[in-house]
N, C-alpha and C positions, 0 to 999 in steps of 0.2 A: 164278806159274806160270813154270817155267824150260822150256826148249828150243831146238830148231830147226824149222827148215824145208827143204827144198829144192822145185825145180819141177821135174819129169823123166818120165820115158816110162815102159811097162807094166815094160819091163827094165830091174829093179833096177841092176844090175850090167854094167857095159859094154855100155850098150846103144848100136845102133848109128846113125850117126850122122844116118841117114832116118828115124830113129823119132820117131813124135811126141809133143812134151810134153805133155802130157794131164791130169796129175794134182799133185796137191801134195800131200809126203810130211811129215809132223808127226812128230816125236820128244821125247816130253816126260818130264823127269828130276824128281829132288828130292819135294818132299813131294807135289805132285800126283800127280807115276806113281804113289808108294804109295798114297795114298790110292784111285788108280784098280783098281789091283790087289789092295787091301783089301778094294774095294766086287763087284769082279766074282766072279760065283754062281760053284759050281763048285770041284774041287779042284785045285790046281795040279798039272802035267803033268812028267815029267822030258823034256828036251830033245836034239835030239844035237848041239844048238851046245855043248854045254859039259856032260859028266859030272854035276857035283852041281848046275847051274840047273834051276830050275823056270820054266814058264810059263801063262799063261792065255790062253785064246784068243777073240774073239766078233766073230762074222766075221771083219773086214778088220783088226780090231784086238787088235795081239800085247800083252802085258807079260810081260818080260823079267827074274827076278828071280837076275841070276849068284850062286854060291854067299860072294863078299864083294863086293862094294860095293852101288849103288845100282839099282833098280827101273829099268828103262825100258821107255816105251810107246810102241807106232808105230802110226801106220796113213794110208793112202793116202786118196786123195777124189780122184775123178774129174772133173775140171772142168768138163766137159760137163753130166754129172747128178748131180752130189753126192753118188756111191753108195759105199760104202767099199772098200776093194781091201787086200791084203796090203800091210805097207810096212817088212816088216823083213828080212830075211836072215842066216843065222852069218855 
């Protein structure tokens, strides 16, 4: 399994600097995201991060599949209760 990790607050994206860490964001590449995005029900979605990508969605959890290179999957978990939350953004 290839990826990352970060620790960070509900805001993605510059959040500010009282916000609390809360959650842990997962991003998983290579042959697991496909395989992840192979297995989930469902037809893939056109996006408006990106013209020709597709995505799949189930709940908290995106895959990511731009029109070349690879699959990628995100999703949040909230530290507190282990419930999944968005974890990706264009």
């Amino acid at each position: 399994m290839e990826g990352q990790y970060s620790i960070g607050s509900e805001t993605i994206l510059d959040p500010a600097p009282s916000e609390k860490k809360d959650r842990v964001y997962l991003w998983l590449t290579g042959e697991s995201a496909q395989a992840i995005y192979d297995a989930m029900p469902g037809r893939p979605r056109k996006t408006a991060c990106e013209p020709r990508a597709r995505e799949k969605t189930a709940g908290g959890l995106t895959c990511f599949k731009p029109a070349k290179g690879e699959v990628v999957c995100s999703v949040a978990i909230t530290l507190d209760r282990g419930r999944t939350a968005a974890g990706m953004v264009c």
